[in-house]
Each structure stands twice: as structure tokens, then as C-alpha cells.
C-alpha positions as a Markdown table, in Angstrom:
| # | Residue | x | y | z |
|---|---|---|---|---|
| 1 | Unk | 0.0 | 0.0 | 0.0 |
| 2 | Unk | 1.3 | 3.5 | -0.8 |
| 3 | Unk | 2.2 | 6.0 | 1.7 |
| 4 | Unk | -0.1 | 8.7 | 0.5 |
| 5 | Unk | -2.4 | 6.0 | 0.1 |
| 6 | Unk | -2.3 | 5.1 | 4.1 |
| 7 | Unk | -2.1 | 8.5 | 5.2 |
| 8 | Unk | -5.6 | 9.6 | 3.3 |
| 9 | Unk | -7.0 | 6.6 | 5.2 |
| 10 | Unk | -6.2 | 7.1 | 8.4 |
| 11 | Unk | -6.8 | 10.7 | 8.1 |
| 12 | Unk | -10.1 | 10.7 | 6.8 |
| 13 | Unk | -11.0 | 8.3 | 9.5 |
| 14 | Unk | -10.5 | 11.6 | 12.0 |
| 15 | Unk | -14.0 | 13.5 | 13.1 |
| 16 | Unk | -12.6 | 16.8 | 12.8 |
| 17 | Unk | -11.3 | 16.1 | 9.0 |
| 18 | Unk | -14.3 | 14.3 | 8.3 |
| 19 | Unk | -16.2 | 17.8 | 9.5 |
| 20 | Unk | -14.1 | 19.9 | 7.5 |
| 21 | Unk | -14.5 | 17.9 | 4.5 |
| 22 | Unk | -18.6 | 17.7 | 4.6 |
| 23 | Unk | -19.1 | 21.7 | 5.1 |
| 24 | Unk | -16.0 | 22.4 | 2.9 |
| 25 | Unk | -16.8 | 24.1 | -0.3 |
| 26 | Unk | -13.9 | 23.3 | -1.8 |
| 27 | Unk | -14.5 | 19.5 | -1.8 |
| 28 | Unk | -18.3 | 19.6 | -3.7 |
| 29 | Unk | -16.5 | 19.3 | -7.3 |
| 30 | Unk | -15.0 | 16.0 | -6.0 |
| 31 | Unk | -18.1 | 14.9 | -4.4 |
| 32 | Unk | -20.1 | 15.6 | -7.2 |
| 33 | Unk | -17.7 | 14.0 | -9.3 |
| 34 | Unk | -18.4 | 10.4 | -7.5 |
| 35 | Unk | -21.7 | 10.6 | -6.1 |
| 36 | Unk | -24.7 | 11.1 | -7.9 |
| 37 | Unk | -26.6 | 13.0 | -5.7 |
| 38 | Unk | -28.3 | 12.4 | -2.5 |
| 39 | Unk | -31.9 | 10.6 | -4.0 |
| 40 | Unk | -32.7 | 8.0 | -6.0 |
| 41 | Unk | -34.3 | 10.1 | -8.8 |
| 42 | Unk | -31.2 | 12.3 | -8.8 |
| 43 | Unk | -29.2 | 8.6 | -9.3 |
| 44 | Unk | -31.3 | 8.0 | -12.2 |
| 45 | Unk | -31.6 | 10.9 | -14.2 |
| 46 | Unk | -27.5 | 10.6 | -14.2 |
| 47 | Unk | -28.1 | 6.9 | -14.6 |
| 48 | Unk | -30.1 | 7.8 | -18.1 |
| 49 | Unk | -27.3 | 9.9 | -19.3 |
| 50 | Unk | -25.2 | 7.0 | -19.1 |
| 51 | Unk | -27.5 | 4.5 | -20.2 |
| 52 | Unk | -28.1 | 6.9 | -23.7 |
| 53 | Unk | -24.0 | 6.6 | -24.5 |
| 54 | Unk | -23.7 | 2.7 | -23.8 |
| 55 | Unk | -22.3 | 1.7 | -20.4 |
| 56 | Unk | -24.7 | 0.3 | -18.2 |
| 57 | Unk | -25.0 | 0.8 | -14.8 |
| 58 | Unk | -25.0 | -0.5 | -10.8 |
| 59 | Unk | -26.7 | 1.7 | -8.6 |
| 60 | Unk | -25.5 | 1.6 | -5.1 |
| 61 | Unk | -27.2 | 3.3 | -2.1 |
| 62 | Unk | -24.5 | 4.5 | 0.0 |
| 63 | Unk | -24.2 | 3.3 | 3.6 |
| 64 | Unk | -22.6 | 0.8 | 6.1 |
| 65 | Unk | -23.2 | -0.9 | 9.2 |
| 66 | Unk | -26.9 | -0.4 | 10.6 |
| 67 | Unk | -26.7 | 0.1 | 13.7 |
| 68 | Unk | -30.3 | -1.6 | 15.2 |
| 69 | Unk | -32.9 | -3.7 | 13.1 |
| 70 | Unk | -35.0 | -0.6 | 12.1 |
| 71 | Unk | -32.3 | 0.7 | 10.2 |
| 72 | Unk | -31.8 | -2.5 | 8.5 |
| 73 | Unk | -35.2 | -3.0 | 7.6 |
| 74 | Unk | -35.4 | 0.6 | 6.3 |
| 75 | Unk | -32.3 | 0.2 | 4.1 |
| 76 | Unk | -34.0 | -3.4 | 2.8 |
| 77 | Unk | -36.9 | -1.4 | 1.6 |
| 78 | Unk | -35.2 | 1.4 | 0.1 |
| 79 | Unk | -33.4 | -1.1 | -2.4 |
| 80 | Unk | -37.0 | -2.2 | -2.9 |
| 81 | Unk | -38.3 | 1.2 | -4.2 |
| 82 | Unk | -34.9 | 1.4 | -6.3 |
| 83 | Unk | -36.0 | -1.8 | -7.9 |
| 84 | Unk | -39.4 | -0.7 | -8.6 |
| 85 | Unk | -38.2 | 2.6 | -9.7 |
| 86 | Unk | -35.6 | 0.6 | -12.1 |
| 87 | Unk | -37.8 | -0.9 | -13.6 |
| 88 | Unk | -39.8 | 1.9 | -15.0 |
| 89 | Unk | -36.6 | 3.3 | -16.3 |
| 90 | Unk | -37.2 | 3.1 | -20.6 |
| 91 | Unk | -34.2 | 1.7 | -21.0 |
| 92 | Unk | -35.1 | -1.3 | -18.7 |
| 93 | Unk | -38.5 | -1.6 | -19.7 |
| 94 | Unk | -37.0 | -1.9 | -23.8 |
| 95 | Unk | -34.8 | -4.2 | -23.1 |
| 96 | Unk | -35.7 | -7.9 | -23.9 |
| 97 | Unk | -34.0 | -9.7 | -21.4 |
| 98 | Unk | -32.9 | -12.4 | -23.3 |
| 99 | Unk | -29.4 | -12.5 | -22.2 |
| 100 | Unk | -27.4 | -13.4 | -18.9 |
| 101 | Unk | -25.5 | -10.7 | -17.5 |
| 102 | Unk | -26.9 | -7.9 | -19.9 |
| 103 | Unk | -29.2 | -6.2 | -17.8 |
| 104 | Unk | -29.0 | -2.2 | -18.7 |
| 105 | Unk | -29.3 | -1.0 | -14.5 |
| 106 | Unk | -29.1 | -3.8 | -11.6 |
| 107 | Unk | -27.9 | -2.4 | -7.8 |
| 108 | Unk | -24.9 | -3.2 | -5.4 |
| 109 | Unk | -26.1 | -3.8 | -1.8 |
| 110 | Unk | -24.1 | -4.3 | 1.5 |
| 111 | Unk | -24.6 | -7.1 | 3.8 |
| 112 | Unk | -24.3 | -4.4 | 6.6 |
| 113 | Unk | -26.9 | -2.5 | 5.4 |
| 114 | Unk | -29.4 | -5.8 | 5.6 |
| 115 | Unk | -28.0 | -6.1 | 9.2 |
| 116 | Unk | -25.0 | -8.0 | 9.3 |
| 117 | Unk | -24.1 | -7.0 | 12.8 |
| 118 | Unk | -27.5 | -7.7 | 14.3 |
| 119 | Unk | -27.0 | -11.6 | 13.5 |
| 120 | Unk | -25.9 | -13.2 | 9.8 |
| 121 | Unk | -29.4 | -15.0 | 10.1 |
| 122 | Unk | -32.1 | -11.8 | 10.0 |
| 123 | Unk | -29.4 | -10.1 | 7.2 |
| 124 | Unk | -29.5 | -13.6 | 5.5 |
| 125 | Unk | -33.5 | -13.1 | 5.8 |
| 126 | Unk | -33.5 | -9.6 | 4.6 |
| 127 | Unk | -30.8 | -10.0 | 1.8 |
| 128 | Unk | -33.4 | -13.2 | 0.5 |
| 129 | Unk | -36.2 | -11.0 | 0.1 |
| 130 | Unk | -34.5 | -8.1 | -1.8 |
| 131 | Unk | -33.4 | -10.9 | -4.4 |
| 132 | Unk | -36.5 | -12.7 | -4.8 |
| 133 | Unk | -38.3 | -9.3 | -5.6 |
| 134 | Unk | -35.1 | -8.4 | -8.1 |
| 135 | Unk | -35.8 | -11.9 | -9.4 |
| 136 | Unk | -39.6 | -11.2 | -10.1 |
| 137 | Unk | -38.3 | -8.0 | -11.6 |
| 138 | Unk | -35.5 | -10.3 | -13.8 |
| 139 | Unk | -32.7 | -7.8 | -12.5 |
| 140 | Unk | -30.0 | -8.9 | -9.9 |
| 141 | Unk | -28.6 | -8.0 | -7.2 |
| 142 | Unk | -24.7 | -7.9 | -6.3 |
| 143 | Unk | -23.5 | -7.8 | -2.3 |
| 144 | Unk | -20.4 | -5.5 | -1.9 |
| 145 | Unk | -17.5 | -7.1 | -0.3 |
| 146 | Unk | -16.5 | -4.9 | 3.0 |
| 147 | Unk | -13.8 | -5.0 | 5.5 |
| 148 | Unk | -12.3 | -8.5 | 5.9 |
| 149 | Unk | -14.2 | -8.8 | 8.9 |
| 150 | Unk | -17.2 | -9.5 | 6.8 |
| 151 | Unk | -15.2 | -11.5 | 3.9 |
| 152 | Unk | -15.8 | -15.1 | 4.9 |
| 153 | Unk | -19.8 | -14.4 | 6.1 |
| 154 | Unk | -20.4 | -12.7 | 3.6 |
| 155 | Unk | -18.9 | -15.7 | 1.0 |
| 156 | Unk | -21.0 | -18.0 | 2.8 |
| 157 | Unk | -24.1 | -16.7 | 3.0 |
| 158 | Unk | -24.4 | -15.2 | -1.0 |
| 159 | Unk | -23.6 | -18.6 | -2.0 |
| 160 | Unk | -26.3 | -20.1 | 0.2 |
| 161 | Unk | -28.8 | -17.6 | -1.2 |
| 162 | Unk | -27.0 | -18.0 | -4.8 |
| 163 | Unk | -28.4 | -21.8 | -4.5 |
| 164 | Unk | -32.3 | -20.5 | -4.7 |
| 165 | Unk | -31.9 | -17.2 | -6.5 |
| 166 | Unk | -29.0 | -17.0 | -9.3 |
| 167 | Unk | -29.5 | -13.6 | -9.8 |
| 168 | Unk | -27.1 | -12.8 | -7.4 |
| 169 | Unk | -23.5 | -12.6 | -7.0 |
| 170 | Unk | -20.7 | -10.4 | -4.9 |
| 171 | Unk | -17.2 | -8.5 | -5.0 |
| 172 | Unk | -14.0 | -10.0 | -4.4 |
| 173 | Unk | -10.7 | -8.5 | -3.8 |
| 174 | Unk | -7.0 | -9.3 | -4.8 |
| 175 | Unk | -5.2 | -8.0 | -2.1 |
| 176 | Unk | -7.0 | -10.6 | 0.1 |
| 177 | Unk | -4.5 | -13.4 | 1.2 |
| 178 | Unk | -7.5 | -16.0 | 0.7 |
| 179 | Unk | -8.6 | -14.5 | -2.0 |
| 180 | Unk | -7.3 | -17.3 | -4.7 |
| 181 | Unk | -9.6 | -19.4 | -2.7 |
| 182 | Unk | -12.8 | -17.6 | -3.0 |
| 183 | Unk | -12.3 | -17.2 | -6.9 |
| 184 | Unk | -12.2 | -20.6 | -7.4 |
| 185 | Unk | -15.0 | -21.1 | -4.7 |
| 186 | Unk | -17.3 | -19.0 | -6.7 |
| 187 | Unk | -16.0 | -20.1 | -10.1 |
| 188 | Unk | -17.4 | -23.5 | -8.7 |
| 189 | Unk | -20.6 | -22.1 | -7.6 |
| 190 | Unk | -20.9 | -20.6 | -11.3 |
| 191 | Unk | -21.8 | -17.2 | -9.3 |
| 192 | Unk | -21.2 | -13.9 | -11.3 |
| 193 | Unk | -18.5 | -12.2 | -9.4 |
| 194 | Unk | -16.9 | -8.2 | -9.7 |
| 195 | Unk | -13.1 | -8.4 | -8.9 |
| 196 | Unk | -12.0 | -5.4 | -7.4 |
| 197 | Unk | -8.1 | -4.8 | -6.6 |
| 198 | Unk | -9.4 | -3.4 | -2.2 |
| 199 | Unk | -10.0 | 0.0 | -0.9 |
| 200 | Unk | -9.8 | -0.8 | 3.0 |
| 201 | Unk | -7.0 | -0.5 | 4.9 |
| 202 | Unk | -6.3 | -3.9 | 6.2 |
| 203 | Unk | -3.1 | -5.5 | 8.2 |
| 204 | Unk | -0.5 | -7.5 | 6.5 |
| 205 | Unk | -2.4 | -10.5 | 8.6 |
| 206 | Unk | -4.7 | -11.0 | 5.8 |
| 207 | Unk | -3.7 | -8.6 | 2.9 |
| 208 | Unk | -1.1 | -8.1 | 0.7 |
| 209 | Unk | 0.7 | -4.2 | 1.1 |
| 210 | Unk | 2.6 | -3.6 | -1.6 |
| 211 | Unk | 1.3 | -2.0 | -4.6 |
| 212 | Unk | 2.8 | -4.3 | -7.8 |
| 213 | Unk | 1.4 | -7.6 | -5.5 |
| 214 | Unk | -1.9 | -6.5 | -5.8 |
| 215 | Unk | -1.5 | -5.5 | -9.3 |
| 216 | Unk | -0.2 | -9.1 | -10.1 |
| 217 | Unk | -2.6 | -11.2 | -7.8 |
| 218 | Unk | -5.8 | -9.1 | -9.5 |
| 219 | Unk | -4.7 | -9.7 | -13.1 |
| 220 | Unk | -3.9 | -13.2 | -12.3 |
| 221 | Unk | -7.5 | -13.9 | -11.2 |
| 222 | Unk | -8.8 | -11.7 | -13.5 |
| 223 | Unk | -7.7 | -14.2 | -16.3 |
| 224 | Unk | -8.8 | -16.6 | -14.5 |
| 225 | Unk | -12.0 | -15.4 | -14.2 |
| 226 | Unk | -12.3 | -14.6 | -17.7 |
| 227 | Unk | -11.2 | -17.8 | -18.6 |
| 228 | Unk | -13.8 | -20.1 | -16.4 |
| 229 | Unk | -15.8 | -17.5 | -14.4 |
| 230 | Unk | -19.9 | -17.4 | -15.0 |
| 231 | Unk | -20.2 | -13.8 | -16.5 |
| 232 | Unk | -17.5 | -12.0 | -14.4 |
| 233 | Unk | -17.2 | -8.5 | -13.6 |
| 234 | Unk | -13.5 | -6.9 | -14.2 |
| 235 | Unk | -13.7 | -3.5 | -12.2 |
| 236 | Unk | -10.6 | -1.2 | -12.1 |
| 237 | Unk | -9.3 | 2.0 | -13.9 |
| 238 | Unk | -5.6 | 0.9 | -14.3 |
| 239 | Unk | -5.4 | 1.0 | -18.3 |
| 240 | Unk | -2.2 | -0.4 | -18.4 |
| 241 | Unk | -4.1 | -3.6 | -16.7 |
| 242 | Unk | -7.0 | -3.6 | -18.9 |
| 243 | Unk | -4.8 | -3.4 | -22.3 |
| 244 | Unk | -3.2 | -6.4 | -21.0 |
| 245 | Unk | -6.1 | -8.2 | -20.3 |
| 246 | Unk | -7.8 | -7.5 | -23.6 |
| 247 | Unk | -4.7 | -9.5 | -25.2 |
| 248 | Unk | -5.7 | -12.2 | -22.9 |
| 249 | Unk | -9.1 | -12.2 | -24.0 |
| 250 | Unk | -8.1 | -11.9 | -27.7 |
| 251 | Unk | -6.0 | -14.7 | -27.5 |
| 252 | Unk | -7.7 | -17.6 | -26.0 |
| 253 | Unk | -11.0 | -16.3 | -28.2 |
| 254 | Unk | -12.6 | -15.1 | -25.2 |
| 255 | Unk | -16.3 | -13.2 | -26.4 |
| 256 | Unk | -16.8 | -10.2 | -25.4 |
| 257 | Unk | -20.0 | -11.0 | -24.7 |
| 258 | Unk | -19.5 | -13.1 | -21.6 |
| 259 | Unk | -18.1 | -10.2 | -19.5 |
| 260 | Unk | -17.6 | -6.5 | -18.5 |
| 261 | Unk | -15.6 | -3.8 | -17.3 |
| 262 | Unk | -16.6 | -2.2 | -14.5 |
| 263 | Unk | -15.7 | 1.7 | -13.8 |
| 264 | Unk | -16.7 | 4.4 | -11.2 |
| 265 | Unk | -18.4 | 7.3 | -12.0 |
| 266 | Unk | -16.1 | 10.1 | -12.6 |
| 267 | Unk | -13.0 | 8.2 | -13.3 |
| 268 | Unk | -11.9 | 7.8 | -16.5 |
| 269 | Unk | -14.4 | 8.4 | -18.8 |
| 270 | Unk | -12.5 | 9.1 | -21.4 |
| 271 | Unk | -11.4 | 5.0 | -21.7 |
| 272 | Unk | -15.3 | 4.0 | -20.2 |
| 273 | Unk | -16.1 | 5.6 | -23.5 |
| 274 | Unk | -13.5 | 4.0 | -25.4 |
| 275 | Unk | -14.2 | 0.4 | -24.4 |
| 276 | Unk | -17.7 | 0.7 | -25.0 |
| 277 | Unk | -16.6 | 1.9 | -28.7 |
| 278 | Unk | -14.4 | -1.2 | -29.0 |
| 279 | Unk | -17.4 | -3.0 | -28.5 |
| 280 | Unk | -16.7 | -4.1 | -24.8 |
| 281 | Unk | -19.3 | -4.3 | -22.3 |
| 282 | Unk | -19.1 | -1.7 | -20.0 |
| 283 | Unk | -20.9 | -0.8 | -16.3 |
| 284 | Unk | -20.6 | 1.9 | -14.6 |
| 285 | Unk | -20.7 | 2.0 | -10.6 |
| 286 | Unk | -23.1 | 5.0 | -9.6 |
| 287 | Unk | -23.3 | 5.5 | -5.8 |
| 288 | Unk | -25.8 | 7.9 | -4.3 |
| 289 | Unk | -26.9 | 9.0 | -0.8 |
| 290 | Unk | -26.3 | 11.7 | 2.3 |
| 291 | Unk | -24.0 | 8.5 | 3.7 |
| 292 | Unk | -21.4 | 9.7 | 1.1 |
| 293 | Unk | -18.5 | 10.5 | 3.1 |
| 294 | Unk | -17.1 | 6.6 | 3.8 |
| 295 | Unk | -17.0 | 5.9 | 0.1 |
| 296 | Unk | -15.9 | 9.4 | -0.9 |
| 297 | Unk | -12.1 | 9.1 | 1.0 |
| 298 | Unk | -12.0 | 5.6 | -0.6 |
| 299 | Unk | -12.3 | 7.1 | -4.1 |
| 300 | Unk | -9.5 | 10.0 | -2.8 |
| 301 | Unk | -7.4 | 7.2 | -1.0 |
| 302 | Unk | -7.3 | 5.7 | -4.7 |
| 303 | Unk | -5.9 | 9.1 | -6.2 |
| 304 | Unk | -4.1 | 11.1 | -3.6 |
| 305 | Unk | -3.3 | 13.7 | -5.6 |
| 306 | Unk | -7.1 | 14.8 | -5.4 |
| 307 | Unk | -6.9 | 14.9 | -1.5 |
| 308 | Unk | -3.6 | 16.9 | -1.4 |
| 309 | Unk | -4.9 | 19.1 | -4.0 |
| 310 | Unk | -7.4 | 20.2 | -2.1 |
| 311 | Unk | -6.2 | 20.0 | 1.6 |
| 312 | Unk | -3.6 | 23.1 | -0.2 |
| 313 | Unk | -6.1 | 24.7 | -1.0 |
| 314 | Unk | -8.2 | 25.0 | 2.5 |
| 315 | Unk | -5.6 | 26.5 | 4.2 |
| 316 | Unk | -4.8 | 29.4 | 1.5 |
| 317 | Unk | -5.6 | 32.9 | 2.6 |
């Protein structure tokens, strides 16, 4: 992990910087370059304006950790009014559905959010019913993968729910010690999977540190994903990765048809837009909500440029 990397981390984690950044002015460009406003309809009318230039599109209602059962049960019924809102989106109501993995506008949940920490059954419970209405709806529904104090729960109980309800899948990350295990676990379980690189700041108990050990551990189960994974999700921004893994795919025949790229919102668009030319599937990772600030130093721990940018900048006269 890189220095700058670490030390956005652990200072966003501060109350006082976290503060500053939510009443800063200076910061709203940023925020409003990742999140896509604090309401669902404000998610998808930005949604649309993807959806018109080809990417499609993961909406994700920002938020971790609810803290009683109410809260829980309020999240679980706000990613039921996204689903019904989804679904009267034109784009979703015109398309056909007649192929796996193509749906225009499905939504990333959090295990958390369904209430984790009140007991794995009752999120188990809650997570079921969420999928069985996306399932009704023929959309699914992908569980985030969190700290690696949720990693192996979480593992466990999409792929019990996976068993009923296909239309589900998670996240794994590459700089996850276990994490050659759980992509041939899920490879097994056929489950459609999004391979992210990790943006938590974990020990060097149970995740690799260094930046180029990441790099090689995601692109070596990126191929392998690609190569025997059920519809796999390949989400990250490094180009230099995705040229090479676009050689991959070209030569062992791979269609481009039987995956995507995944990208955030606000990052890169200029190669989101390029992919999609290149005939590539392409789906864009739209976060929205007032619980913004957790995901937002994630996206700035990613590019630490952007935080140092602006941290000058507060503290000019």
C-alpha cells in the first residue's frame, strides 16, 4: 500500500477532517464527481445519461453498518423502491432480457446494510427478500464485499442464497491473502462475481501491502476469471491492466460478450467511452446517498493527488 495511500485513510477516519471535508466548499466538485446526488431520482436521471452513451450501470445506495434492526429494515426497503423505480426506467422496460449478464441497470447492496451485525441469520433473511423481488423484476442484485471482517460471512451466506436465487453474486478483492480461494469457490458455484483490486486498509495479517502484489494477484485472477468464471465483472481503472487483459481475452477467443468492465463514476471516462466503442461491455458503478462520506475518502485514497490538491487549498488565505 502506498504511503499517500495510508495516510488519506487514516486521516479521513479523523472526526474533525471528516467535519471539515462535509461543510467544505472546496471539496463539492469532487463529491459531485463520484456521487450522484443524495436521491434515487437524482441517481437516475444521471443513470439515463449513461445509459443513452452505452455503459450500463450499478446503482449503489451508499451506507454501512446499521446500527439496530429498524435501520436494517429501512435500508432493505429502500433497495426495494430502487428496484421498482428501475424498472420503470425506458431503457429497462425496452430491453428484452434475453441475455445473462446484460441487464441495462441492476444495484450493489451491503450485507451491513441488511444487518450483518445484528445476527448473519435476520441479514441472510433480509438479503433473501431483496433478491426474490429483483428476481420477479428479472434484475439482480450484487453484495459489496467490505472489511475482511465480513469477507468469509459474507462468502457463505451469498452462496447459500445464490443456490435459490442466481441472480445474485458479490465483489471479491486481490489483495485478500484467501482471496485465490474464494475465486475458485465461486468459479465452482458458477456465481457472477466483480473483482476489485481493495480499498480498505487492512493488516499484513490478511492482505497483501505492496502495490505491484496487488497488481499481479488481480490480473492473475482476473484471467482466470475470464477464462472459467460465469459472467465475471472486471472493475478497475488501471489502463495499463486492462490493455493487457484485452490480449488475454483476444487470445484464448474469449467473447466479449460473456463479460464486462466495471468503472466508477467520474473516473476515466474518457477509456469507459473507449471500451464501450471497442465493442466491450461496460458498467458503470453509480453511488448515491447523504451517507457519502465513507465511500468518498476511498475514491480520494485511490488518487491522492485529489486529496492533497485540495487539503492546499483550504488552508490558502
Amino acid at each position: 500500500m502506498s504511503l499517500a495511500r495510508n495516510l488519506v485513510l487514516k486521516t479521513s477516519g479523523l472526526k474533525p477532517v471528516e467535519a471539515l471535508v462535509r461543510k467544505s466548499f472546496l471539496f463539492r466538485p469532487l463529491v459531485t464527481r463520484f456521487i450522484a446526488g443524495d436521491t434515487v431520482e437524482e441517481a437516475l436521471k444521471e443513470s439515463e445519461s449513461i445509459l443513452g452513451n452505452g455503459p450500463r450501470i450499478t446503482l449503489d445506495y451508499l451506507g454501512e453498518n446499521s446500527h439496530t434492526e429498524a435501520e436494517a429494515l429501512a435500508s432493505c426497503a429502500t433497495y426495494a423502491t430502487m428496484l421498482d423505480k428501475i424498472d420503470a426506467v425506458s431503457a429497462v422496460t425496452a430491453w428484452k432480457g434475453d441475455q445473462k449478464g446484460t441487464e441495462p441497470l441492476n444495484i450493489s447492496i451491503k450485507l451491513t446494510q441488511c444487518g450483518l451485525d445484528q445476527g448473519s441469520e435476520f441479514a441472510e433473511a433480509n438479503y433473501r427478500k431483496v433478491v426474490q423481488k429483483a428476481a420477479e423484476l428479472n434484475n439482480f442484485i450484487r453484495i459489496d464485499m467490505e472489511s475482511s471482517a465480513y469477507t468469509a460471512r459474507t462468502v457463505e451466506i451469498v452462496t447459500r442464497v445464490h443456490k435459490e436465487f442466481p441472480n445474485t453474486g458479490t465483489v471479491l478483492q486481490s489483495y485478500m491473502h484467501r482471496n485465490d480461494d474464494d475465486v475458485q469457490h465461486v468459479i465452482d458455484n458458477k456465481m457472477r462475481t466483480r473483482l476489485v483490486k481493495g480499498a480498505y486498509l487492512e493488516p499484513s495479517a490478511v492482505a497483501y501491502q505492496e502495490k505491484s502484489k496487488v497488481d499481479e494477484k488481480y490480473v492473475e485472477q482476473s484471467k482466470k476469471l475470464l477464462e472459467f468464471g460465469t459472467y465475471p465483472a472486471i472493475a478497475t481503472q488501471d489502463e495499463k491492466i486492462i490493455l493487457e487483459l484485452k490480449k488475454f481475452v483476444e487470445e484464448k477467443g474469449i467473447d466479449k460478450s460473456g463479460f464486462e468492465f466495471q468503472m466508477l463514476l467520474g473516473i476515466r471516462r474518457d477509456l469507459q467511452s473507449s471500451l464501450v466503442q471497442e465493442g466491450y461491455n461496460v458498467r458503470i458503478y453509480v453511488p448515491y446517498g447523504d451517507q457519502w462520506y465513507p465511500y468518498f475518502t476511498r475514491r480520494l485514497a485511490e488518487r491522492p493527488a485529489n486529496a492533497l490538491f485540495m487539503l492546499k487549498n483550504m488552508f490558502k488565505k
